[in-house]
Structures are given as structure tokens and as C-alpha cells.
N, C-alpha and C positions, 0 to 999 in steps of 0.2 A: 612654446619654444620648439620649432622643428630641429635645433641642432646647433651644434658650436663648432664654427670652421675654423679648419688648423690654423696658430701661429705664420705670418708667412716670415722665414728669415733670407730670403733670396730681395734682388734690388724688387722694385715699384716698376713695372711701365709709367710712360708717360701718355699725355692727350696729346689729340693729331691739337696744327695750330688751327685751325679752323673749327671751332666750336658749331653745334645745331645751337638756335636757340630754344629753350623751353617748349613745350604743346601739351597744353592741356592737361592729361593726368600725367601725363610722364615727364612733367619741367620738373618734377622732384626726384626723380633718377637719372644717374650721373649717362652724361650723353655718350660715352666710350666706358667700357669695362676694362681696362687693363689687368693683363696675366701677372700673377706674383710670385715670383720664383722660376727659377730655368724651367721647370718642366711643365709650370701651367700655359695651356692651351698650348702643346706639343704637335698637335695632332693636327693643329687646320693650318692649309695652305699658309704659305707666305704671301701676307697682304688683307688676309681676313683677319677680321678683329669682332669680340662681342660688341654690337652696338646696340642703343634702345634706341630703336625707330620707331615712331610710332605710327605702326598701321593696324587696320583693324582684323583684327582675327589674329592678335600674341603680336610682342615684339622679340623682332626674327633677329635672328645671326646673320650682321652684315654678309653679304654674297652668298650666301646661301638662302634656301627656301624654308629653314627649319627653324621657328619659334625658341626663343631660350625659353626654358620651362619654369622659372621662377617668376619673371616678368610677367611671361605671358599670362600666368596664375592669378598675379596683383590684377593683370589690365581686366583680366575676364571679371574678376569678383566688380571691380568698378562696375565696369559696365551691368551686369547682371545685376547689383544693387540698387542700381539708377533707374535700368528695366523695371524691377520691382516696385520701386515707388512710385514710376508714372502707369503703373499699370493700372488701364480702369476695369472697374467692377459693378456687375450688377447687383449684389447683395451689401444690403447697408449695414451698417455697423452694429453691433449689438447693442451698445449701448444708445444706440439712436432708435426713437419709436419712429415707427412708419407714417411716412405723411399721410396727413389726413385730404380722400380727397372733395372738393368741395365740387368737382365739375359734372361729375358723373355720377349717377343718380340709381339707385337700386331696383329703382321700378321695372326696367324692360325685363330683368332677372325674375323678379318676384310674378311676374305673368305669365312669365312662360312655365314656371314652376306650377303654378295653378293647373297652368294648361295641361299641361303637360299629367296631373293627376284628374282632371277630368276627362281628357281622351282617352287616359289610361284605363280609367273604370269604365267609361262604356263599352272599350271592348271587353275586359273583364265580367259586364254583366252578359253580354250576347256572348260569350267564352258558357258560361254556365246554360244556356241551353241550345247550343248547338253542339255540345258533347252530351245530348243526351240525346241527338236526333241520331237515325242511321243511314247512312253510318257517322260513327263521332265524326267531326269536323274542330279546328280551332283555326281556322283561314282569314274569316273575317276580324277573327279576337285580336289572333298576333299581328295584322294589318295596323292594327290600333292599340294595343296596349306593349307592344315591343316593338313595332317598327318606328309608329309616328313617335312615342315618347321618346328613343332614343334617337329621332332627329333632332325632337323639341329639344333636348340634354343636349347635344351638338353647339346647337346653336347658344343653349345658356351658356354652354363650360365657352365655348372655341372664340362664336363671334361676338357675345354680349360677357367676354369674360371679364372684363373690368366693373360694369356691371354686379354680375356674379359675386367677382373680389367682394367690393364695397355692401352686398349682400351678406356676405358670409362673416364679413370684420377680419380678412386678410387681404387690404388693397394696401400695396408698397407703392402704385404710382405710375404703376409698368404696368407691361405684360406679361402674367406669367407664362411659363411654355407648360408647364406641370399638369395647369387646368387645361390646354388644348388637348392634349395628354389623355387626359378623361374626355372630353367630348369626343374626342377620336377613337377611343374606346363603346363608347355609347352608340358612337353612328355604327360602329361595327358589327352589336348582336340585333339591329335594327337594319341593314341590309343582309344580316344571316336569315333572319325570318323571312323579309319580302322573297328573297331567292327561295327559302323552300317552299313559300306558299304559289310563287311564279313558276317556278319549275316541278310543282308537284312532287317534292320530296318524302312524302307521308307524313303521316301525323307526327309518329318518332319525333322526327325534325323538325318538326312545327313545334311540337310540346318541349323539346330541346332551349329552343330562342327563350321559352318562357324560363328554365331553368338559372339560363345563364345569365339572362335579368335581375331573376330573382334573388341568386344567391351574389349579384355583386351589390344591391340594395342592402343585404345581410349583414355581408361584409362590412360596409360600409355604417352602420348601426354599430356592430361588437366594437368596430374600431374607437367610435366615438365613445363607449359608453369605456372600453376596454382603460384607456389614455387620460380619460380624466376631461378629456375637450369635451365634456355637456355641460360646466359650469359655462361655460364664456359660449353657450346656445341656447339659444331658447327651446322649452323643452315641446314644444308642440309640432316644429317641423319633423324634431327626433320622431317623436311619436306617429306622425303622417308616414316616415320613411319606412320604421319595422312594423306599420302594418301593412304596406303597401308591397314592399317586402315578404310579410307573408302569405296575401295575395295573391300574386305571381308565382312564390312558390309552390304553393297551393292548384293554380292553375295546370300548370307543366307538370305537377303529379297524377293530377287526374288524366291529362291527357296522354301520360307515359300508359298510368293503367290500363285505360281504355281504349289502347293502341296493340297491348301486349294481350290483354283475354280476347 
């Protein structure tokens, strides 16, 4: 209840004889508001009256530009109700499992992941003895085990993300923008590297790109293991990723050290 309006004991106006007919939401509200008692609506000109007009954005006071506030209140929640239910959405319902999809196919996913761990070791093994030459170097390593992998990731997360989805057992049927999200992430410390190894930024920076690799593979492990999502994974990619994982970090320690003595 917003409120109880006073008794009126003064006459009734009356309606002009020319009636609106009904529109829409507003044929349920009366088409002239007449004053009740001497002193209501005192105040507007002679010849203005509250009318429900229906226009959009509030129904306004006949000759004037100013919406009555209760009407317009009703017209807005209509509308806004109506907004709300035609409004579409990408996220499906909870109680709806996510379509299964039958078109696209896991494989371009599952190669480039491959790949993407064997490019990575090669440069990981040429990483181990060209920091031991003099002077250390890791040029060729992060060429290959931080640049190319975080294109190949690119390309899984961004362009073969559907793919990706249906690899992982989170395909809705769409695209996600989440997973480009990460592969744009990926291509990020994989043009950090090429730039310090192009620009000759020192080792620092080179053993840097291997860090930031490293510890988002890391990350990316505690999270799975942290949340309870290794039941609904299979446990061998897990296992590929925290050692691959420690690898990397492993890498970029050795080359921080052997930048700094």
C-alpha cells in the first residue's frame, strides 16, 4: 500500500464529451483525471487538466511537458517488465544442460596441444645447454618454448575455441569470449619473449617470459586441483600441465640465476 487518499467531500469534476478511446496499457486508466473538491488542481492554468496520454517516456499533464508521477510509474514498470522478458541472453538456464555438440570435433584442439608440448620441450632441452655456454643465452629456448607455445595456445583458446570447448567438456554451442580471453593472454607472454629476444633485452627478460609462463601453467593446476574440477578431467592432461609447469619454471630460475652471478 503506498497510502490512503483523503476522503474527497467537495463536488466530482466531470469528463470533457469527447472521450480518447483506449491504447494499449493505458485503456485501463480513466482517459481525464478530474479535481475533487474546490482546491484540487488549484494551481494549473485554466484549461489544463490531468490527462493519460499515452506517449512514451510517462503520461504527461495535458499542456504541459511534465509527466504525472504515478502513471508514468505504472507505464514505466510495463514497459520495463516487457523489456525484461524479451530480453535475450547468452547464458542458458540452469536447469538446462548444455547442448551437446555434434558438429565440431575435438581433434584440431587435441594437436595443437600436443604440439604445442613438443615445441615446448625442444626448446626446453636446447634451454638446458645453452645456459651453460658463455655467455648463458635462453634466445633460442624462449623462441620455442614461450613464444611459439603461446601462439599454438592462441590459436587453441581464440581460433579453434569451439574445438577447445568440446575438448575440455565445456561447449554451450557458442562462443565463448572467456576462452579468447586466455588465448589473448597466451599470445601476450609469447610476443613478450620474441620482443626481448629481437630487441636484445638481456637474459633478465628472456628468463622473465619463462617465468610468466610458468607460473600461469601453475596457476592453472592449484586451480584445478584447488575447486574440486579434476573429478570431471582426466588425470593425465592435469599431470602433463604441473609438470610442464615445473619445467618452465624451472627454466626462468636458472636463467634469472645465471643472469644475476
Amino acid at each position: 500500500m503506498l497510502g490512503c487518499a483523503p476522503v474527497c467531500t467537495g463536488p466530482q469534476g466531470r469528463r470533457d464529451l469527447n472521450p480518447q478511446p483506449p491504447v494499449l496499457e493505458t485503456g485501463a486508466l480513466p482517459i481525464e483525471l478530474q479535481p475533487c473538491g474546490r482546491h484540487a488542481y488549484a494551481d494549473l492554468p485554466r484549461g489544463v487538466s490531468v490527462r493519460a496520454t499515452p506517449l512514451r517516456g510517462g503520461v504527461r499533464v495535458a499542456g504541459s511537458g511534465f509527466p504525472h508521477p504515478i502513471l508514468a510509474l505504472r507505464e514505466w514498470l510495463a514497459l520495463d517488465t516487457a523489456a525484461m522478458n524479451n530480453h535475450p541472453t547468452n547464458t542458458p538456464p540452469m536447469d538446462t544442460p548444455p547442448p551437446k555438440s555434434e558438429t565440431v570435433s575435438p581433434r584440431p584442439s587435441a594437436i595443437l596441444m600436443w604440439l604445442t608440448y613438443l615445441v615446448g620441450g625442444i626448446g626446453f632441452f636446447i634451454g638446458t645447454f645453452t645456459l651453460q655456454s658463455d655467455p648463458p643465452s635462453l634466445s633460442v629456448a624462449a623462441l620455442l618454448a614461450v613464444t611459439a607455445t603461446g601462439v599454438l595456445s592462441f590459436f587453441r583458446h581464440a581460433v579453434f575455441n569451439r574445438s577447445d570447448a568440446v575438448r575440455g567438456g565445456w561447449d554451450y554451442g557458442m562462443r565463448n569470449n572467456f576462452q579468447i580471453e586466455v588465448g589473448l593472454a597466451n599470445l601476450a607472454w609469447g610476443v613478450f619473449a620474441a620482443l626481448a629476444v629481437i630487441l636484445d633485452w638481456g637474459l633478465i627478460a628472456v628468463a622473465s617470459s619463462f617465468l610468466v609462463s610458468g607460473l600461469y601453467f601453475a596457476f592453472v593446476t592449484v586451480f584445478v586441483v584447488v575447486t574440486g574440477d579434476i573429478k570431471d578431467r582426466k588425470i593425465g592432461p592435469l599431470i602433463g600441465i604441473a609438470v610442464w609447469a615445473l619445467m618452465v619454471l624451472g627454466m626462468g630460475w636458472m636463467g634469472i640465476s645465471a643472469a644475476t652471478t
